[in-house]
ZAGU-119659 format. One line per 8 residues: number of its first residue (from 0); their letters; for each residue x, y, z of C-alpha. Coordinates in Angstrom, 2 decimals. Example, Ala and Ser with C-alpha at 12.3 -4.5 7.8 and 13.67 -1.06 7.14 Angstrom:
<rs>
0 = AS = 12.30/-4.50/7.80 ~ 13.67/-1.06/7.14
</rs>
This chain:
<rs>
0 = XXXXXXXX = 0.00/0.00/0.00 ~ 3.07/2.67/0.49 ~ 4.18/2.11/-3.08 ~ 4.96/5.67/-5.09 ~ 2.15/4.98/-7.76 ~ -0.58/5.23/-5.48 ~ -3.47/6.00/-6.80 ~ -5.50/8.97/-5.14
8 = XXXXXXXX = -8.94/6.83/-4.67 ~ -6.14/4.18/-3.10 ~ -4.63/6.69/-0.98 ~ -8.38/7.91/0.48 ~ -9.11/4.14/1.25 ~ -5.75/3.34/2.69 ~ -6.26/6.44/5.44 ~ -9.82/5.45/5.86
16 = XXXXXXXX = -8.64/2.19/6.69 ~ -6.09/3.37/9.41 ~ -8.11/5.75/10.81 ~ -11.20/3.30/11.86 ~ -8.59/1.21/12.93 ~ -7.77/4.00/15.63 ~ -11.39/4.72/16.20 ~ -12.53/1.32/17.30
24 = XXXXXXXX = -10.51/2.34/20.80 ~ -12.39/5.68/20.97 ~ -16.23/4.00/20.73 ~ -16.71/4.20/24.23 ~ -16.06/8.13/24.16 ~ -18.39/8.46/20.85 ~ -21.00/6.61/23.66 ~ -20.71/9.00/25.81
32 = XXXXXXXX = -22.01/12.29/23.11 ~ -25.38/12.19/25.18 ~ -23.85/13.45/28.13 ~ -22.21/16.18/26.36 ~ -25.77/16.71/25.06 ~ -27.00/16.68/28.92 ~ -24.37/18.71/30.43 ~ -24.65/21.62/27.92
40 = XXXXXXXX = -28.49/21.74/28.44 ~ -27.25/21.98/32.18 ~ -24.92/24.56/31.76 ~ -27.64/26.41/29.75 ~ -29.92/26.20/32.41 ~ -26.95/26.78/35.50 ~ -25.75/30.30/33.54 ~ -26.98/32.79/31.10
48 = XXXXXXXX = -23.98/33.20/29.74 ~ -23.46/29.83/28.44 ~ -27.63/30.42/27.30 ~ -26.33/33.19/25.43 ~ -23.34/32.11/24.20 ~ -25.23/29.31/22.71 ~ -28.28/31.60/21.34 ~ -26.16/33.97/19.32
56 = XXXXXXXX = -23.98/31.36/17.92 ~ -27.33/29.56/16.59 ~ -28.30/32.80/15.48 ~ -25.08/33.07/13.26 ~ -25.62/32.25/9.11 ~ -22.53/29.73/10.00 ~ -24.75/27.34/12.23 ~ -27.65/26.43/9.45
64 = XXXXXXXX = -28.99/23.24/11.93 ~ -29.70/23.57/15.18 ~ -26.28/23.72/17.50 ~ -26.96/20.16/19.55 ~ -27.57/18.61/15.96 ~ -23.73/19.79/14.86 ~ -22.42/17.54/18.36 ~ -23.93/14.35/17.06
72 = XXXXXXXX = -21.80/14.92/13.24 ~ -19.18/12.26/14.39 ~ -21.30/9.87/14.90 ~ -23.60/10.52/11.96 ~ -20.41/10.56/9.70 ~ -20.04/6.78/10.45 ~ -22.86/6.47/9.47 ~ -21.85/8.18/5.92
80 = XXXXXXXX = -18.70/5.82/5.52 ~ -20.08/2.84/6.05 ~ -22.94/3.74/3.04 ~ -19.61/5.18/0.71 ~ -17.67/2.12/1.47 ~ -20.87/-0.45/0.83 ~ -21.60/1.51/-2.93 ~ -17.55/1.09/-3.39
88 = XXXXXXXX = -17.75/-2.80/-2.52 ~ -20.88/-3.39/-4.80 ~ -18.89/-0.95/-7.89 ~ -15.43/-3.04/-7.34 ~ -15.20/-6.31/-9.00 ~ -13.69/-8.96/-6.55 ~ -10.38/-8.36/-8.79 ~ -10.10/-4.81/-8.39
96 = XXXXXXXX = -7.14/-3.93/-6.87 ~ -8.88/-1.87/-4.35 ~ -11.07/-4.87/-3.54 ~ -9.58/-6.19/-0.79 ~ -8.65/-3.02/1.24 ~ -12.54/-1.51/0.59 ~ -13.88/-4.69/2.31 ~ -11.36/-5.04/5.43
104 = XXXXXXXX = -12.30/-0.69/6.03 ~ -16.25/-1.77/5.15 ~ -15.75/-4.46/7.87 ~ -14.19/-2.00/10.36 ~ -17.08/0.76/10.19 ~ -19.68/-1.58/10.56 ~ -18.75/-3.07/13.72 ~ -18.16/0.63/14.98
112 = XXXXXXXX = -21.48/1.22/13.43 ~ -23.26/-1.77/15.30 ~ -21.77/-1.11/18.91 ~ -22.65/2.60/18.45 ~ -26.52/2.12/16.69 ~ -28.54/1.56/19.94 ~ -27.17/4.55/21.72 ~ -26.99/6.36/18.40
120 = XXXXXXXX = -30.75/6.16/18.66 ~ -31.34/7.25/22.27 ~ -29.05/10.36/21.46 ~ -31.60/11.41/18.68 ~ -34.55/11.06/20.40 ~ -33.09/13.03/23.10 ~ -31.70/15.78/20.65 ~ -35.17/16.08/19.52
128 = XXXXXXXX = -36.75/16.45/22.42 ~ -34.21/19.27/23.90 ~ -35.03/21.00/20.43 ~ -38.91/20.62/20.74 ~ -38.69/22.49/24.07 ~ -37.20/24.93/22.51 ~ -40.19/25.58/20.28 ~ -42.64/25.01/22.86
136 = XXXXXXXX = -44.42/27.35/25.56 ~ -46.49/26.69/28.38 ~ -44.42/22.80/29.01 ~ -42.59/21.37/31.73 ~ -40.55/18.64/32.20 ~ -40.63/17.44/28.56 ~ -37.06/15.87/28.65 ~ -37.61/12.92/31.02
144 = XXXXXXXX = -36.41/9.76/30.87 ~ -38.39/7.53/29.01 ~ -39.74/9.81/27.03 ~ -39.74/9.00/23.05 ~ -40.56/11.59/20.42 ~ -42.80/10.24/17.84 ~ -44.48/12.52/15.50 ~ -45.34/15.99/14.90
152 = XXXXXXXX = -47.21/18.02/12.63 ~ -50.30/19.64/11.59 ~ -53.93/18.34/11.88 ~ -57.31/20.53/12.47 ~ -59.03/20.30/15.44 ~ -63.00/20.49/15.59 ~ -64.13/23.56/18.11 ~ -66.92/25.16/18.78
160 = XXXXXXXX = -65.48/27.54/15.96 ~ -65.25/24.86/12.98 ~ -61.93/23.54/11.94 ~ -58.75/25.94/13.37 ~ -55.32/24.66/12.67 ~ -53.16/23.43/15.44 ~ -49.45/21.62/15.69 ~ -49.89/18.26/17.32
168 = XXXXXXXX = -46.73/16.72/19.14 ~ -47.13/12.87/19.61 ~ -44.87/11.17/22.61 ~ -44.44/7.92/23.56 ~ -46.91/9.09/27.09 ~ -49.01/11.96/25.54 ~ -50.17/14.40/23.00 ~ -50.09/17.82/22.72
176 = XXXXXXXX = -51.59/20.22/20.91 ~ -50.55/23.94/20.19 ~ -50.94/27.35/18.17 ~ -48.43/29.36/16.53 ~ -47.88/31.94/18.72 ~ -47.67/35.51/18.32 ~ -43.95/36.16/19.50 ~ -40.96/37.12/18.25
184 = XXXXXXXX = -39.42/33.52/18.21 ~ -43.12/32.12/17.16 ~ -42.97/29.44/19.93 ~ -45.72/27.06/19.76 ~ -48.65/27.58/22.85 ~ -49.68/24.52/23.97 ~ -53.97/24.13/24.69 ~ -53.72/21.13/25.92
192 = XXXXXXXX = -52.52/17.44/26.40 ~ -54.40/14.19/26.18 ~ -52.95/11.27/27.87 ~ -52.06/7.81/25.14 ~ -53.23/5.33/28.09 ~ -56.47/4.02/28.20 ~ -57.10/6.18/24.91 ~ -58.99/4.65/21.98
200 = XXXXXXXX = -59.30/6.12/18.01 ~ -62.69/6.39/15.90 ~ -62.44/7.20/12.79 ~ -65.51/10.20/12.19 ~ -65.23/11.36/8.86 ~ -69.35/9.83/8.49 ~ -69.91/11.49/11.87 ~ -68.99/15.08/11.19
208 = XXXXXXXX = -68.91/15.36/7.77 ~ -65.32/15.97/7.46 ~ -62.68/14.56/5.08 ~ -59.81/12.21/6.88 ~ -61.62/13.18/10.47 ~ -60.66/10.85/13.17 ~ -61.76/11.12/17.21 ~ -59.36/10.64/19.60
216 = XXXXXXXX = -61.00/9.34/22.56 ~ -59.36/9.32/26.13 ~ -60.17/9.17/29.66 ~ -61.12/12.46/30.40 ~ -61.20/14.61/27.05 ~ -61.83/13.35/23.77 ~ -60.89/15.73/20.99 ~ -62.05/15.17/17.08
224 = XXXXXXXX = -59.31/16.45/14.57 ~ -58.99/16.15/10.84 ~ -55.61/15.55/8.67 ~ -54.84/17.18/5.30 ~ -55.42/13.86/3.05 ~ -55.53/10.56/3.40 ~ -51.90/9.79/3.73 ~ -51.51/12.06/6.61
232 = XXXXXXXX = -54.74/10.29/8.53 ~ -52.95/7.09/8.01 ~ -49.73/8.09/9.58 ~ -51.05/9.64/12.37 ~ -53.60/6.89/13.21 ~ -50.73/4.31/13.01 ~ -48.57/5.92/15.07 ~ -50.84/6.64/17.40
240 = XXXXXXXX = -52.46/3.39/17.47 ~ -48.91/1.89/17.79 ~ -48.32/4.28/20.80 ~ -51.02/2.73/22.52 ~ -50.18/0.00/22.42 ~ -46.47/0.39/24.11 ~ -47.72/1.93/26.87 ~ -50.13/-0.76/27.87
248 = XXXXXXXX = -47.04/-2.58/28.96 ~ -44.74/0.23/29.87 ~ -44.77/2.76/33.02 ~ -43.45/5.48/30.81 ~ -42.60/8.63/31.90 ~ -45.19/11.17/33.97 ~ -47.78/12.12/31.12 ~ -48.63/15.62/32.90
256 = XXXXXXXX = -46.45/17.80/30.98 ~ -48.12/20.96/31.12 ~ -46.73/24.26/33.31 ~ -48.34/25.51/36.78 ~ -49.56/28.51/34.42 ~ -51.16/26.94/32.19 ~ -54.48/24.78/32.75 ~ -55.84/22.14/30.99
264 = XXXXXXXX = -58.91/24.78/29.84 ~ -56.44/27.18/28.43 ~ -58.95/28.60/25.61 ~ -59.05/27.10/22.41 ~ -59.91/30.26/20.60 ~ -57.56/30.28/17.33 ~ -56.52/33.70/18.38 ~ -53.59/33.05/16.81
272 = XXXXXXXX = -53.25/34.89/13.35 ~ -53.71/32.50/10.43 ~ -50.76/32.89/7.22 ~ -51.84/34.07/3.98 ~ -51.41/31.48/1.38 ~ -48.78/33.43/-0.42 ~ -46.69/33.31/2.74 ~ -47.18/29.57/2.95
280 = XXXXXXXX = -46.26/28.82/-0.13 ~ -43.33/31.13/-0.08 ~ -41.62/29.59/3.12 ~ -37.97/28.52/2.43 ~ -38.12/30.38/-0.84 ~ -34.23/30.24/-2.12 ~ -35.10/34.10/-3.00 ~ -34.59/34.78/0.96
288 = XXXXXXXX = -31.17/34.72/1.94 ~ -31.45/34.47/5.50 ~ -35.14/32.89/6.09 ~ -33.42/29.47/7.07 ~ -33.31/30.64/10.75 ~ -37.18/30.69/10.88 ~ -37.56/27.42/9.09 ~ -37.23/24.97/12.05
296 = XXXXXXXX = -39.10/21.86/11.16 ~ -42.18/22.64/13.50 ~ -42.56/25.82/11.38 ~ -42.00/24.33/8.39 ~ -44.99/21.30/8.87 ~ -47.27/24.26/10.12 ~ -46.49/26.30/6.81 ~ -47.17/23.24/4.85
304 = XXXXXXXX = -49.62/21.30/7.07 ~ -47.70/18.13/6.80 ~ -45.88/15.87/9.65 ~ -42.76/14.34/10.27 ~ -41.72/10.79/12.46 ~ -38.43/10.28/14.54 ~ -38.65/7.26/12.24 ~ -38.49/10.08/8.98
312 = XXXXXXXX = -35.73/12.06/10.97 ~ -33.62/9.23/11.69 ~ -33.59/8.11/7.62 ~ -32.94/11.89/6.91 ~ -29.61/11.56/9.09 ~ -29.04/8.35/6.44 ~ -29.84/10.21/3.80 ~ -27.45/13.38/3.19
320 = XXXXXXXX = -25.73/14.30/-0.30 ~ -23.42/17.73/-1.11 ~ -22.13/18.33/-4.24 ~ -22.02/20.74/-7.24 ~ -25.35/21.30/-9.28 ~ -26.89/23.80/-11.80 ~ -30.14/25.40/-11.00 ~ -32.47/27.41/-13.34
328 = XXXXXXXX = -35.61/29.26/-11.93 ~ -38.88/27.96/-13.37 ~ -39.13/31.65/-16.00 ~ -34.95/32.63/-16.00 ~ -32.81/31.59/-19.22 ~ -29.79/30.41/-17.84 ~ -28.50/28.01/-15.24 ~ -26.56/29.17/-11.79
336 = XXXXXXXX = -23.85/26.59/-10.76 ~ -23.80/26.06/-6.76 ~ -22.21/24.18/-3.97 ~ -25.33/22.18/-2.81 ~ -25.96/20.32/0.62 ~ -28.73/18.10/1.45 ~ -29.43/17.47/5.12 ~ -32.62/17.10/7.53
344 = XXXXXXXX = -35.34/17.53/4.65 ~ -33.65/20.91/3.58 ~ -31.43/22.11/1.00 ~ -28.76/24.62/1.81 ~ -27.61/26.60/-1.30 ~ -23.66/27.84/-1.53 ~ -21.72/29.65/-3.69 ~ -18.39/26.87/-3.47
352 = XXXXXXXX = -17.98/24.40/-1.14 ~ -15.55/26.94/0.22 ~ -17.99/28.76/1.78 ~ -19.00/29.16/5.28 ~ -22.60/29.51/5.59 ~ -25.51/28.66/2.93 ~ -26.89/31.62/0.88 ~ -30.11/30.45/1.19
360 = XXXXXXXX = -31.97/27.11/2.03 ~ -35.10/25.18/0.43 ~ -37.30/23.14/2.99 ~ -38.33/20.28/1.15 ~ -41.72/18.52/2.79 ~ -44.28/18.92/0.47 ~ -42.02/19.25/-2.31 ~ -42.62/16.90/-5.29
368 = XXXXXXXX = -39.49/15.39/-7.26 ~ -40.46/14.73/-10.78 ~ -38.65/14.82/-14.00 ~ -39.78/17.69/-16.52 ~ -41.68/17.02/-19.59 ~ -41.23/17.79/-23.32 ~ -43.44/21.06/-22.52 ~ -41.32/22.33/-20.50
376 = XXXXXXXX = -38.42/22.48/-23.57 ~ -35.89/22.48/-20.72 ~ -33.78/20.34/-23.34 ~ -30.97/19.11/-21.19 ~ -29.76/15.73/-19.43 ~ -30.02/14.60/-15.80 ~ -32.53/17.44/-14.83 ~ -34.87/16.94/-12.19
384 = XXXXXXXX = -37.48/18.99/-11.21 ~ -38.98/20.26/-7.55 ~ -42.34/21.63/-7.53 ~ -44.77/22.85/-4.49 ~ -48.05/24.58/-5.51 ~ -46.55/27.59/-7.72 ~ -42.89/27.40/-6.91 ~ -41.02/25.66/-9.70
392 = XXXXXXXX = -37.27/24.80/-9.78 ~ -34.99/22.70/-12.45 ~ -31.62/21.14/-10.74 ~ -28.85/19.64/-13.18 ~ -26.52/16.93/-12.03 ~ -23.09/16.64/-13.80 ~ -23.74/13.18/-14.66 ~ -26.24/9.54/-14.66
400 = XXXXXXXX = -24.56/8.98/-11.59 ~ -24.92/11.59/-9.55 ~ -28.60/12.67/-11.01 ~ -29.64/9.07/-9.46 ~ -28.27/9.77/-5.93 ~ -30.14/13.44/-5.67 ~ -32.86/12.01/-7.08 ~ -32.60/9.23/-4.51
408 = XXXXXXXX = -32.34/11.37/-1.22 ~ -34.28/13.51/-2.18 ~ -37.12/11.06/-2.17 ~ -36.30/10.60/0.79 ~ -38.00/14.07/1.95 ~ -40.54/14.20/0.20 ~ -42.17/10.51/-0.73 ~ -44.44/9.57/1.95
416 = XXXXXXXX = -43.02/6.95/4.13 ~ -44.43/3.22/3.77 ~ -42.94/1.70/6.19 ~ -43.30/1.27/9.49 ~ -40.28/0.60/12.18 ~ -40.95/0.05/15.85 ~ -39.29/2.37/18.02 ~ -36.04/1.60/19.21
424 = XXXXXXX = -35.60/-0.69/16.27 ~ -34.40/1.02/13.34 ~ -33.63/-0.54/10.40 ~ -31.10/0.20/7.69 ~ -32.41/2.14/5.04 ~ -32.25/0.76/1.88 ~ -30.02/1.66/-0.82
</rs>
């Protein structure tokens, strides 16, 4: 392997190779990333400086995802290698002199990979949760042990008033369900909670006359929501169902989440402003340089009155691509050549890969991938298309190659999931 005539693609194997070999001794410190996670909450909580250290920097272009998510990169980039070196096995004939050396550093990885996947799960869910509460008013205690993040996103609840729109927030113990408030961070307000035990589902679209209505009936409240098609009703009914039916055999956490100033009664009046449906549509537009600091993922399923799993965020962590593309605007001429990175649903648009921070970003839930038709006389090879009510946009890869993997992570944002994976039990996702 030290021979003069290395090859460069040799050379990249060969340190990948040594350096998992030094890893494997360092596993039990990779282990260990949830109590960094824990003791800079603490710290957050113990001093406002810290708090404030860590607002601003979150508020910087530089820090596009939120600041805990940048803590968990090492482990996520295991995650990476081990899907490089797997294409790089199944590309290499058996003879290939790279063969051999691809296989010994796939073999490496995925034992890493395997010791670190149960605790690489635990570390997400509680990452989520310690960003939830940051989006959430009128909550205490939502990072417990025990407690699993499941679902959120949008769904209509029945009132007195007709249908108002409110962000639901589905644990492994409870639901929740908020408004958008009206503050300068937009924080969610929670109205109340409904606890999963001893809770029941009816579907009611007969009943009330509603399209993909479904009752959820518990102990003491039972509250009659509707999703925004069918696909939606279906996710959040399994899910929910599937909640259920953990907790019948688990103690769980506490379910009463809700803070000493709030009460269950808090009034349900959908005081809080509804969006035009220009601004809805025009969330994450690529035209606004900055808006990627408003468009956490609660915002973004309450703009486009979808929902996301841990199950979704977890294959989103799988699924990440950067690389060089062309994009044309659905009525410009010409095509703008960028440094492109795809990560947790989004897309973050650079200049180079030299760059610091993304000139703009482009949510993707709700987003349709297609490829363009003859009509479109956009005349040009590996071009795919993404498309959301009026917002149009053409993307050109360099090659077959590469125009199959953006058009295969991309997917992955915004095809509904089929699947279903128990918590705690994630599978790989296919490639």
């Amino acid at each position: 392997m030290g021979r003069p005539d290395l090859t460069k693609s040799r050379l990249q194997i060969y340190v990948l190779l040594k350096n998992l070999q030094a890893l494997k001794p360092l596993t039990t410190n990779l282990n260990r990333q949830s109590e960094v996670l824990l003791e800079l909450e603490k710290a957050c909580r113990a001093s406002r400086r810290v708090e404030g250290l860590c607002r601003d920097f979150e508020l910087q272009k530089v820090c596009y995802i939120p600041f805990n998510v940048f803590i968990l990169r090492p482990l996520h980039r295991l995650v990476h290698y081990k899907q490089i070196l797997e294409r790089l096995c199944k590309h290499y004939q058996a003879t290939h002199e790279d063969f051999r050396d691809c296989r010994a550093a796939l073999a490496d990885v995925s034992e890493v990979v395997e010791q670190l996947q149960g605790v690489l799960t635990k570390i997400e869910n509680f990452q989520k949760l310690l960003e939830l509460k940051k989006d959430l008013i009128g909550v205490d205690n939502l990072v417990v042990p025990g407690r699993e993040f499941i679902r959120l996103g949008c769904l209509s609840k029945l009132s007195g008033k007709g249908l108002q729109q409110r962000m639901f927030f589905l644990f492994n113990d409870i639901i929740l369900y908020t408004s958008r408030g009206m503050t300068p961070t937009n924080q969610f307000k929670v109205h109340g909670q409904l606890s999963l035990r001893g809770m029941t589902i009816r579907e009611s679209e007969d009943e009330w006359g509603v399209p993909h209505a479904f009752t959820l009936v518990g102990q003491q409240q039972s509250v009659v929501v509707a999703a925004s098609s069918l696909c939606e009703m279906e996710k959040w009914i399994r899910d929910i169902k599937m909640a259920i039916e953990m907790i019948k055999t688990s103690n769980g956490p506490s379910c009463d989440l809700l803070s000493s100033t709030l009460t269950d009664k808090c009034p349900d009046d959908g005081s809080a402003e509804a969006d035009s449906e220009d601004e809805m549509a025009s969330l994450g537009s690529m035209e606004k340089a900055a808006a990627h600091r408003g468009n956490t993922m609660v915002h973004v399923c309450w703009h486009r009155n979808a929902s996301v799993s841990m199950v979704d965020f977890s294959v989103s962590v799988e699924n990440q691509l950067s690389g060089n593309l062309l994009r044309k605007f659905k009525n410009s001429n010409g095509w703008q050549k960028l440094w492109v990175v795809f990560t947790i649903f989004s897309l973050f648009f650079y200049k180079s890969y030299q760059d610091d921070y993304p000139l703009a970003s482009l949510p993707l839930l709700g987003y349709s991938v297609t490829i363009p038709t003859e009509s479109e006389n956009i005349h040009k090879d590996y071009v795919f298309k993404l498309h959301f009510k009026s917002h149009i946009y053409y993307f050109r890869s360099e090659s077959e190659y590469t125009f199959e993997r953006w058009m295969e992570v991309i997917r992955s944002a915004t095809v509904p999931s089929s699947h279903t994976r128990a918590l705690n039990n994630k599978e790989p996702h296919p490639h």
